[in-house]
N, CA, C and O atoms as a Tinker XYZ file with bonds, in Angstrom:
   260  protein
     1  N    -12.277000   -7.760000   -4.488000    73     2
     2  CA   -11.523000   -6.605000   -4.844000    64     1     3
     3  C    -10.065000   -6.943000   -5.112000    63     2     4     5
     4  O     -9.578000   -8.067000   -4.994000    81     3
     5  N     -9.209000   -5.469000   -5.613000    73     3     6
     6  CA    -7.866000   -5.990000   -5.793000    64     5     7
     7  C     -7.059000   -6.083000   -4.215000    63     6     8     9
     8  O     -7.227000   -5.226000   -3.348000    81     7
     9  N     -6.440000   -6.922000   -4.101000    73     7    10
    10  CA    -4.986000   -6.793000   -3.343000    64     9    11
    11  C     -3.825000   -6.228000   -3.729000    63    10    12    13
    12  O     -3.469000   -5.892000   -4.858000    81    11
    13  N     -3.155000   -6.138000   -2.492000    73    11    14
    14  CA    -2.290000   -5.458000   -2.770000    64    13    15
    15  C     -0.552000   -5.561000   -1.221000    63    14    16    17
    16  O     -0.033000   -4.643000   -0.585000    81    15
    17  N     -0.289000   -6.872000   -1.223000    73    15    18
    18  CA     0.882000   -7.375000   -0.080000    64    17    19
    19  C      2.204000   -6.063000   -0.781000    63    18    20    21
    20  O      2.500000   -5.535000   -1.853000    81    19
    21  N      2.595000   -6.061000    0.514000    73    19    22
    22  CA     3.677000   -5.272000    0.939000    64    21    23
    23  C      4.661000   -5.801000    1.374000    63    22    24    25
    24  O      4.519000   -5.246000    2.464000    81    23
    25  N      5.515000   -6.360000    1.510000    73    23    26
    26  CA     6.678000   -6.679000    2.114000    64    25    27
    27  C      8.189000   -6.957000    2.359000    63    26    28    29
    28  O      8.696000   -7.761000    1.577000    81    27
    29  N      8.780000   -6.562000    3.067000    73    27    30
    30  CA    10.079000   -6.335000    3.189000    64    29    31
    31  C     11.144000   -7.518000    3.676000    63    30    32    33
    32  O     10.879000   -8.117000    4.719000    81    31
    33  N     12.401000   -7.874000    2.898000    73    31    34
    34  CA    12.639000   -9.082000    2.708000    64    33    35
    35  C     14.131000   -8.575000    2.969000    63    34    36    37
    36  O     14.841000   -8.119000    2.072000    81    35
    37  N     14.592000   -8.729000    4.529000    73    35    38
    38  CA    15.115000   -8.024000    5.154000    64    37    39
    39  C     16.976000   -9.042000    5.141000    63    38    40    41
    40  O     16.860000  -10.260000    5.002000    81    39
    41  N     18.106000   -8.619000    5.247000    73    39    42
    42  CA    18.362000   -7.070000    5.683000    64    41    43
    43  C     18.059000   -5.835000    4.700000    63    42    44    45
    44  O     18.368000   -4.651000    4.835000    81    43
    45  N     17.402000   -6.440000    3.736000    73    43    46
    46  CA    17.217000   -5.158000    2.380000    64    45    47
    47  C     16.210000   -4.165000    2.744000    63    46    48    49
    48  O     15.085000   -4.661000    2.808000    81    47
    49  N     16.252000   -3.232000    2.936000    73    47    50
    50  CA    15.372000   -2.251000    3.410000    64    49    51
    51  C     14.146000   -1.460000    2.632000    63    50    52    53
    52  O     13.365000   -0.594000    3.026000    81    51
    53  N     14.331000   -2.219000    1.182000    73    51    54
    54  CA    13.585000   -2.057000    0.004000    64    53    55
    55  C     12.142000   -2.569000   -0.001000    63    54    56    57
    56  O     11.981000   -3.789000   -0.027000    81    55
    57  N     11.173000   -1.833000    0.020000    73    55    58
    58  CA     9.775000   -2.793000   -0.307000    64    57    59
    59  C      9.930000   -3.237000   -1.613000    63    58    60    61
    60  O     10.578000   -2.773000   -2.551000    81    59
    61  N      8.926000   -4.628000   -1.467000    73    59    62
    62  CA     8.487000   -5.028000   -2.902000    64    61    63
    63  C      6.968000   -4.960000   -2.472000    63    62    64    65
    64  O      6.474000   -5.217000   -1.373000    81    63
    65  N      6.462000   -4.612000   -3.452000    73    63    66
    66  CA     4.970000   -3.999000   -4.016000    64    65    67
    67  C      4.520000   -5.792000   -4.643000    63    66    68    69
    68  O      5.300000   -6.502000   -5.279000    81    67
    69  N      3.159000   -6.161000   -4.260000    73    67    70
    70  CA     2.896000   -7.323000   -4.946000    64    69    71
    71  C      1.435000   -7.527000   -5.097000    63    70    72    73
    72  O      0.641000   -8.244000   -4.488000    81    71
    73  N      1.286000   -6.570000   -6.226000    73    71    74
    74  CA    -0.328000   -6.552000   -6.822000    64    73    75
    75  C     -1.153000   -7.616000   -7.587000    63    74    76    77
    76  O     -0.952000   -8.163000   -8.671000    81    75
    77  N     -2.140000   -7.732000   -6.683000    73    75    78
    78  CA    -2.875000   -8.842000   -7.466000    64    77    79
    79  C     -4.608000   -8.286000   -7.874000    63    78    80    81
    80  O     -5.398000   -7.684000   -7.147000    81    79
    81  N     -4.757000   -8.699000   -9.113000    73    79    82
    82  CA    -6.000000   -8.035000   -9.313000    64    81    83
    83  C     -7.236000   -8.875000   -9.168000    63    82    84    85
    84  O     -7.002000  -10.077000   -9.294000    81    83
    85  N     -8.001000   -8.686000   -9.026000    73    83    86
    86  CA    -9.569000   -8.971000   -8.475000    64    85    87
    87  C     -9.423000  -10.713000   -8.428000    63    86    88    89
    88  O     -9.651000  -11.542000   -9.308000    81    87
    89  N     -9.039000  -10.843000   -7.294000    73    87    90
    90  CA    -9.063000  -12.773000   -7.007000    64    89    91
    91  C     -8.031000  -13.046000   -7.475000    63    90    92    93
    92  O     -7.984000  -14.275000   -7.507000    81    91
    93  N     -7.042000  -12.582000   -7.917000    73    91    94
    94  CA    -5.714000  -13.382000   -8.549000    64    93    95
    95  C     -4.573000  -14.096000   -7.646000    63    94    96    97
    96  O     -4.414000  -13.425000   -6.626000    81    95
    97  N     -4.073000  -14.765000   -7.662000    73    95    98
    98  CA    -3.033000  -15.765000   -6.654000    64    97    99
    99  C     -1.491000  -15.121000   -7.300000    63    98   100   101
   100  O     -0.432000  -15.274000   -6.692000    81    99
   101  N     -1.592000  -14.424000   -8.564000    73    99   102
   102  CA    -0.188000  -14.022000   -9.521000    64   101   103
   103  C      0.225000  -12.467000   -8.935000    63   102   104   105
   104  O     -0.505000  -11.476000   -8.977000    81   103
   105  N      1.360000  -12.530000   -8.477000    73   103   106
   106  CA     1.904000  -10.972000   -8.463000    64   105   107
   107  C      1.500000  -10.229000   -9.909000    63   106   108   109
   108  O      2.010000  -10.674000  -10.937000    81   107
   109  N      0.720000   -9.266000   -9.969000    73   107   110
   110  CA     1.146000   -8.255000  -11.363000    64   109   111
   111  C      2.112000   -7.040000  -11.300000    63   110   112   113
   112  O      1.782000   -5.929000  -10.885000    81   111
   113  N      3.348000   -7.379000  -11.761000    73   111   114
   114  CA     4.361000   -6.131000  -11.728000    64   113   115
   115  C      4.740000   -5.659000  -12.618000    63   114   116   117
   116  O      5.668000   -4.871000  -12.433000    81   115
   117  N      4.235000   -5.871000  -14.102000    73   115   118
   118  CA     4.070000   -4.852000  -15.163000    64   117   119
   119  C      4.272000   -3.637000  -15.141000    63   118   120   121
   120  O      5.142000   -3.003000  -15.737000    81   119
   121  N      3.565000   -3.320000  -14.530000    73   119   122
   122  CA     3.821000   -1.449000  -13.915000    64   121   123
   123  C      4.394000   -1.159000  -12.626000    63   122   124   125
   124  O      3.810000   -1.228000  -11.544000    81   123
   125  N      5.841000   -0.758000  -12.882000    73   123   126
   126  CA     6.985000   -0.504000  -11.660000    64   125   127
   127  C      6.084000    0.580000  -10.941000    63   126   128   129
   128  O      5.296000    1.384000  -11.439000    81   127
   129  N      6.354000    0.415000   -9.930000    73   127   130
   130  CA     5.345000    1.320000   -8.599000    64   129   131
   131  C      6.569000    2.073000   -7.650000    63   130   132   133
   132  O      7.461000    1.504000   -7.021000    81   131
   133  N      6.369000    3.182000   -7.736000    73   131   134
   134  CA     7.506000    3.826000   -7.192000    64   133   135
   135  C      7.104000    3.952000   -5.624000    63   134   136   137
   136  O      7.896000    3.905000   -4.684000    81   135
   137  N      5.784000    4.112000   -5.555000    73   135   138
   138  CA     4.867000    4.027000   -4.133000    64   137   139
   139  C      3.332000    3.397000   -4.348000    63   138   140   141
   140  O      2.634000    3.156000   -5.334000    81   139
   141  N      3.173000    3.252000   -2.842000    73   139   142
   142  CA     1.688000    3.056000   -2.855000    64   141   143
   143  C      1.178000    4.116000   -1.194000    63   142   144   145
   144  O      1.848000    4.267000   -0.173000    81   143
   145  N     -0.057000    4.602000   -1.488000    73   143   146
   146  CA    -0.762000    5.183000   -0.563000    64   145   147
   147  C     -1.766000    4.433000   -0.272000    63   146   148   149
   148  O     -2.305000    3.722000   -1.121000    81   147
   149  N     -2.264000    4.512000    1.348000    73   147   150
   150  CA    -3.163000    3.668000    1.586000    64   149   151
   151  C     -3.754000    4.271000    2.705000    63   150   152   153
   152  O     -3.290000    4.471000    3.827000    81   151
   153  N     -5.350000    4.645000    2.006000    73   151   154
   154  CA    -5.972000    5.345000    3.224000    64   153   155
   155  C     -6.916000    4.629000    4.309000    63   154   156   157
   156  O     -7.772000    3.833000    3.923000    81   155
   157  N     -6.694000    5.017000    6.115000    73   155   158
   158  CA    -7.278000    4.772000    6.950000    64   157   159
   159  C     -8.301000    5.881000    7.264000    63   158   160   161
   160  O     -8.254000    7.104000    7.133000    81   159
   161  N     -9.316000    4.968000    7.758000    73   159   162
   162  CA   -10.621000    5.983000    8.466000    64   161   163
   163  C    -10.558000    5.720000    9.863000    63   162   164   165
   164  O     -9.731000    5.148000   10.573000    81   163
   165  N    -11.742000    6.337000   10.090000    73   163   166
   166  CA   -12.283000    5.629000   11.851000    64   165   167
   167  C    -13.863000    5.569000   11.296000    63   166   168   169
   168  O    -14.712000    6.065000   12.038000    81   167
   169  N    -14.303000    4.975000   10.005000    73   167   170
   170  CA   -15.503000    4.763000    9.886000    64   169   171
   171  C    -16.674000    5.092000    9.527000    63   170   172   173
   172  O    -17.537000    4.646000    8.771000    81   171
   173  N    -16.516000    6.136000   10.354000    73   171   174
   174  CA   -17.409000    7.493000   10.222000    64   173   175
   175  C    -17.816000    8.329000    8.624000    63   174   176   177
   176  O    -17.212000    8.459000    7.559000    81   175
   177  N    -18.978000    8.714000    9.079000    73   175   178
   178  CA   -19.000000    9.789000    7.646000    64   177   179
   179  C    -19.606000   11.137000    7.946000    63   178   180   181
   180  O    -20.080000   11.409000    9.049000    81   179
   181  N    -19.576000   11.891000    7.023000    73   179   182
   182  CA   -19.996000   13.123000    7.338000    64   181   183
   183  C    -18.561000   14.115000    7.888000    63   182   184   185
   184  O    -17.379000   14.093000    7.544000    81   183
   185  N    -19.244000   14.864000    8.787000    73   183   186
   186  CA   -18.451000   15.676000    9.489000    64   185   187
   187  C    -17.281000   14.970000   10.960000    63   186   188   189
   188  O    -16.257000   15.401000   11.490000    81   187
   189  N    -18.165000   13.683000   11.165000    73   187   190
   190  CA   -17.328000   13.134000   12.184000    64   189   191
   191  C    -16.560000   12.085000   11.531000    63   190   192   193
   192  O    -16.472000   11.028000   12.156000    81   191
   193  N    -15.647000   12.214000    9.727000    73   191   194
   194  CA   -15.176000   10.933000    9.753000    64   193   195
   195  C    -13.670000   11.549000    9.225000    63   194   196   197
   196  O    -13.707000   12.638000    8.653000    81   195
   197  N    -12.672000   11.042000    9.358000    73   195   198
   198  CA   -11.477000   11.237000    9.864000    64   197   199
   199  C    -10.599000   10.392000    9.256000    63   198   200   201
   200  O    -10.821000    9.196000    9.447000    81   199
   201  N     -9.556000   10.710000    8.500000    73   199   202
   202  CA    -9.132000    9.822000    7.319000    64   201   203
   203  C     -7.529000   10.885000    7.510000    63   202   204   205
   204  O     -7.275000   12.078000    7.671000    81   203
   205  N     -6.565000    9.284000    7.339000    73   203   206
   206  CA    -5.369000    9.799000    7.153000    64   205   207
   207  C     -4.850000    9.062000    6.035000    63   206   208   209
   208  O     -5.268000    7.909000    5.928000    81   207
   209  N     -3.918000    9.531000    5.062000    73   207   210
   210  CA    -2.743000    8.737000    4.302000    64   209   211
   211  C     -1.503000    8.310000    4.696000    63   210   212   213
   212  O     -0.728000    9.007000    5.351000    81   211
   213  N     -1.190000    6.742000    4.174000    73   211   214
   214  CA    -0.202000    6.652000    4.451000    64   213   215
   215  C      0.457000    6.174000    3.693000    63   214   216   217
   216  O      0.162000    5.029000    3.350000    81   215
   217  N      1.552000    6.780000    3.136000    73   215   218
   218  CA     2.433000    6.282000    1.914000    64   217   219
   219  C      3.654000    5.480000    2.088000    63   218   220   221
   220  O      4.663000    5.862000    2.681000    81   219
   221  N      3.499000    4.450000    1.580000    73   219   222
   222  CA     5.145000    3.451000    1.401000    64   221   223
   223  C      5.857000    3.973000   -0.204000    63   222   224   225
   224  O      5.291000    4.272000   -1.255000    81   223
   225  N      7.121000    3.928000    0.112000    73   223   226
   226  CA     8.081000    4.106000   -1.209000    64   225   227
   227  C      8.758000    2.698000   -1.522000    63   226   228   229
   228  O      8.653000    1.798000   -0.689000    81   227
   229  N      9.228000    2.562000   -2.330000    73   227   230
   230  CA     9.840000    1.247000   -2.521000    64   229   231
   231  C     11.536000    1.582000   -1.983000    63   230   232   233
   232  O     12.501000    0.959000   -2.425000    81   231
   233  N     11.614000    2.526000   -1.104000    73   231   234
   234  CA    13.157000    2.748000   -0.471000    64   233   235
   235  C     13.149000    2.416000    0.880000    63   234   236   237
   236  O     14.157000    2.485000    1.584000    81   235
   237  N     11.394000    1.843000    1.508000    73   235   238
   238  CA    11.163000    1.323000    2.379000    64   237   239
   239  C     10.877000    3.126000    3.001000    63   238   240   241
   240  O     11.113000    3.034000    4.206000    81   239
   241  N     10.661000    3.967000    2.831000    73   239   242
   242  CA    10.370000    4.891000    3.805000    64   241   243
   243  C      8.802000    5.068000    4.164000    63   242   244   245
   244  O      8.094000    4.926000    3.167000    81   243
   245  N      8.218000    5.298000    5.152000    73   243   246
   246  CA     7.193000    5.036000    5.807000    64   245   247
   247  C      6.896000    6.608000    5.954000    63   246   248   249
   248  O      7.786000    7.428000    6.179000    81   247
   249  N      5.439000    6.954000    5.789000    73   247   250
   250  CA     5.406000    8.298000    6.352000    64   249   251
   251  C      3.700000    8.705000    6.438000    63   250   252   253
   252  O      3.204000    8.053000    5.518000    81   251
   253  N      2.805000    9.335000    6.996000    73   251   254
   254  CA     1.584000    9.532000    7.366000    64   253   255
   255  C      1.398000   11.262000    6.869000    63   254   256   257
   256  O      2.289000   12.111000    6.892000    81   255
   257  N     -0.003000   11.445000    6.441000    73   255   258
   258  CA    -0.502000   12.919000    6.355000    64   257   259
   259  C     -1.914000   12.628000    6.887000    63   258   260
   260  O     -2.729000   13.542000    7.006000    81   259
């Protein structure tokens, strides 16, 4: 599948976004990414499965729904 590293290259408080598509070793940053969302489960399906979002901005702000 694709990847997709996150990381912050500090004291700059800015993410950099570093997409790689299906097996690739190359950052693709062609397309400026203002955010990325990234959803967690607990596994489950049906009625017992339980899923939150969590979005990074590239201003480094962190935040959950």
């Amino acid at each position: 599948g694709d990847d997709m590293d996150i990381y912050f290259v500090r004291p700059n408080p800015t993410a950099v976004f570093c997409y790689r598509p299906s097996g690739g070793s190359v950052c693709n940053n062609s397309t400026p990414l203002s955010h990325v969302k990234i959803e967690v489960s607990n596994g489950q399906s049906g009625t017992n499965r339980r899923t939150r979002l969590i979005t990074i901005w590239t201003t480094g702000q962190i935040s959950s729904q």
